[in-house]
N, C-alpha and C positions, 0 to 999 in steps of 0.2 A: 661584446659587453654592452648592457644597457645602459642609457642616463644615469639610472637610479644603482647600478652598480658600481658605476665609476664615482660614484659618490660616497662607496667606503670602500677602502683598500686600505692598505698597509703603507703607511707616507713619509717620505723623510722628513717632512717640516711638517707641523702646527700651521696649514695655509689660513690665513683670513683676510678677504678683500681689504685693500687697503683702506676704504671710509672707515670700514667697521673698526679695523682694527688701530684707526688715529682716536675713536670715539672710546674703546675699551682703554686701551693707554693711557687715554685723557680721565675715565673713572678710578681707574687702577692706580694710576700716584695720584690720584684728590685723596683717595682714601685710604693712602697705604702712608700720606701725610699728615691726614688727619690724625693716623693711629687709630684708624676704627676698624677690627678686627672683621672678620671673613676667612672663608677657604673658596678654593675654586671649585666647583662638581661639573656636573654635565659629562660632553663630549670631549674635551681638554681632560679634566680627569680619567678619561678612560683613553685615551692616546698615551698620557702620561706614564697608565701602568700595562697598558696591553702594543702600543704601536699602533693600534686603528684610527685609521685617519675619517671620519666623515663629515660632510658640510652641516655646519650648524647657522640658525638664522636668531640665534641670540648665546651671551653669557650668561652662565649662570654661576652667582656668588652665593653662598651659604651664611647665614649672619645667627648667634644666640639672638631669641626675640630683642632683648635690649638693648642692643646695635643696630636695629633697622631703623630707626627715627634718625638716630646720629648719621648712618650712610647715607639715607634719602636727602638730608639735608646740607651734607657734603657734595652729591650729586647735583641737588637744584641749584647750588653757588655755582658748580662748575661746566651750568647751562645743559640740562638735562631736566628732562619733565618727569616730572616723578609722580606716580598714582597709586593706590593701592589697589589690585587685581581682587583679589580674594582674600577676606578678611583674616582666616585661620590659618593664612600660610604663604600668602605670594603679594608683592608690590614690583611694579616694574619703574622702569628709568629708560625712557627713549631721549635718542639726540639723532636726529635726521632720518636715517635706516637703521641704526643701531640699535637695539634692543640689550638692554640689562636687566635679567630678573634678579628679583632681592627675594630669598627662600628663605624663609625662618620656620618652617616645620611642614609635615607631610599635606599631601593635597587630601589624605581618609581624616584627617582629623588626629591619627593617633598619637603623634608626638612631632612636639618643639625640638629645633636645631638646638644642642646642647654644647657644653664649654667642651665636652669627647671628638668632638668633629674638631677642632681646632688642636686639643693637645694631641691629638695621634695622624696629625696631617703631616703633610712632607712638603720640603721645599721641592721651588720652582720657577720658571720664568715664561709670563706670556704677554707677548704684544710688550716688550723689552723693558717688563715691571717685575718684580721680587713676588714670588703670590707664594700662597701657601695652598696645596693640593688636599683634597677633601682625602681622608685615612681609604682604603681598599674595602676595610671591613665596614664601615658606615655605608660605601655606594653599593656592596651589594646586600645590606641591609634594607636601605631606601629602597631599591630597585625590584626587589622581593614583590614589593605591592602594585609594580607596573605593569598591569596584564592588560591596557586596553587595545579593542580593535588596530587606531590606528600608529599604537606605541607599545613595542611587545617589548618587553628588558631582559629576558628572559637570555641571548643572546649574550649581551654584555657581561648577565653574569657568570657563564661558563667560561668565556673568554679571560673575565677574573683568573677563574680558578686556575685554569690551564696556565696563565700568566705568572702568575702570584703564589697561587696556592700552599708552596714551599714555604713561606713568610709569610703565612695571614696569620694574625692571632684569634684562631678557632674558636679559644674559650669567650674569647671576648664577641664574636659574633654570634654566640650559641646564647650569652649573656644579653645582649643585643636584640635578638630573634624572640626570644622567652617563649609567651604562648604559642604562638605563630611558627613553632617550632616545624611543623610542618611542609610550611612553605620551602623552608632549607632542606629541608630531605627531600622535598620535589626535584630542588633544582641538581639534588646533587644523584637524584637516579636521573634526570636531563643530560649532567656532565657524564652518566658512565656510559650512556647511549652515545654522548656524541663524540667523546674520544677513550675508547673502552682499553686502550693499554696506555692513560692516565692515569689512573685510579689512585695510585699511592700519591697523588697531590691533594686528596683530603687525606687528614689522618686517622687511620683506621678505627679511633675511639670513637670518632665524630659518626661515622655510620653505626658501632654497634649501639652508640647511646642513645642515638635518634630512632634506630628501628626498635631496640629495645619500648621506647615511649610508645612505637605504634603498636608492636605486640600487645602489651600493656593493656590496649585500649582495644584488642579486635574487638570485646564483647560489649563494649560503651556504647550506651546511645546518648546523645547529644539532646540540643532541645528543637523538637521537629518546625516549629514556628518562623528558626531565623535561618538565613542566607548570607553567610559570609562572603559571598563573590562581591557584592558592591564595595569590600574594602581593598581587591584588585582591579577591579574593573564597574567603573559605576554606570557605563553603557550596556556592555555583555548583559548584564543581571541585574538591568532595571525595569524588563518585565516580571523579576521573582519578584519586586517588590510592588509594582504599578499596578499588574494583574494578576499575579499569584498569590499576592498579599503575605508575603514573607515579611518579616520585622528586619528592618535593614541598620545594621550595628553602625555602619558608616556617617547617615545622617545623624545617629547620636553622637557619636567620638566628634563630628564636627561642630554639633551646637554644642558641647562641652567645651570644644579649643573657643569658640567665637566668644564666650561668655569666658573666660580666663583674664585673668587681668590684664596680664602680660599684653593681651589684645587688648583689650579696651583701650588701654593706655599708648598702643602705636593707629589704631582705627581714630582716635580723637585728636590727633597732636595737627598743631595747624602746617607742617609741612608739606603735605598732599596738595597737588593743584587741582583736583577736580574730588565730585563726589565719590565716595565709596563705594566701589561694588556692591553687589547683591550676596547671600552668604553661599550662593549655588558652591559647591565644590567641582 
């Protein structure tokens, strides 16, 4: 077995180096005494519902935008630097090696952490604080739009389904998915390729509904100009937009989140120790 494979397996415990995880402990009850609301996602989230255990080199909390000012500023009391990474969607929190990202909506621009991620979370406990676990159907909602080179989700979400799938609330990720309805039917001819006597862990509406949409549409043509890939992957298919001159939906969905109030109003607030990033996504 490789380095890099012994880095996911199947683990009895949530391991995390001891610094890291006196530093998470120490964000997790500042904040969970503040009462300033979050859920966990990331790699803890996907232990929590699947058993895969892999080494991670930060936490990631999930905040509605109007809780990132309050957290960060929980954070900087409790001796942690706090910055804002990217304005439409990430601020992080370092204390020595520990890395904490603060996620308050997608890195394509398309959507804000909403009050949903919190009411259909699940309890939990990490680094021996009370958290709440981001819902099943929200991470692989998020994780939908993860197709970069060196970060493929595509993985985590079959693992979902194989895990879960009996208890996802379908309607509500189909609700979730809306236009991009696609992506989900991707993933879910992915899940029949890679465990094909699974199947009955989607529910059989969910494929006739979904392929019914693509039928629907064999004779559609779309608008030949734009290139959806920069909203999975903004490496992959950022020659359709550099050199091929495709119109790329992504930088708009992001100068719409940047220009939101919502952001203006955590981009200005003086708890930030340094300046603000650039709006690169």
């Amino acid at each position: 077995m490789t380095v890099e494979e012994r880095k996911s397996l199947t683990h009895g415990e949530f391991w995390i180096p001891e610094d890291e995880r006196v530093a998470y402990q120490q964000a997790l009850r500042a904040l969970n005494r503040a009462g300033v609301r979050f859920v966990v996602s990331g790699l803890y989230a996907i232990y929590e519902y699947t058993g895969i255990y892999r080494q991670t080199k930060d936490l990631d909390l999930f905040f509605e935008p109007e809780q990132v000012v309050p957290a960060a500023r929980v954070l900087r009391d409790a001796g942690f630097h706090v910055h804002v990474e990217q304005p439409h969607w990430l601020a992080k929190a370092v204390k020595g090696e520990a890395l904490v990202d603060l996620i308050y909506g997608m890195g394509n621009g398309l959507a804000f952490i909403d009050e949903a991620w919190y009411r259909h979370s699940r309890t939990g406990v990490l680094a021996a604080e009370p958290v709440r676990i981001a819902p099943p159907e929200e991470l692989i909602w998020h994780r939908l739009f993860v197709s970069e080179r060196h970060r493929y989700d595509m993985a985590d979400i079959v693992h979902l389904i194989l895990a879960r799938g009996d208890e996802l609330n379908w309607e509500r990720l189909v609700r979730r998915v809306g236009e991009h309805w696609r992506l989900l039917l991707a993933q879910i001819h992915l899940f029949d390729y890679v465990y094909p006597g699974h199947r009955r862990r989607v529910p059989a509406w969910i494929r006739e509904d979904l392929m019914e949409r693509a039928y629907e549409e064999l004779g559609a043509t779309g608008d030949p100009d734009v290139c959806n890939g920069p909203m999975i992957s903004r490496f992959s298919f950022n020659i359709d937009v550099q050199e091929w001159n495709f119109e790329d939906p992504r930088a708009a969905s992001i100068e719409a989140a940047c220009h939101a109030s919502v952001v203006q109003r955590i981009i200005s607030s003086d708890v930030w120790q340094e300046a603000q990033a650039s709006h690169a996504a």
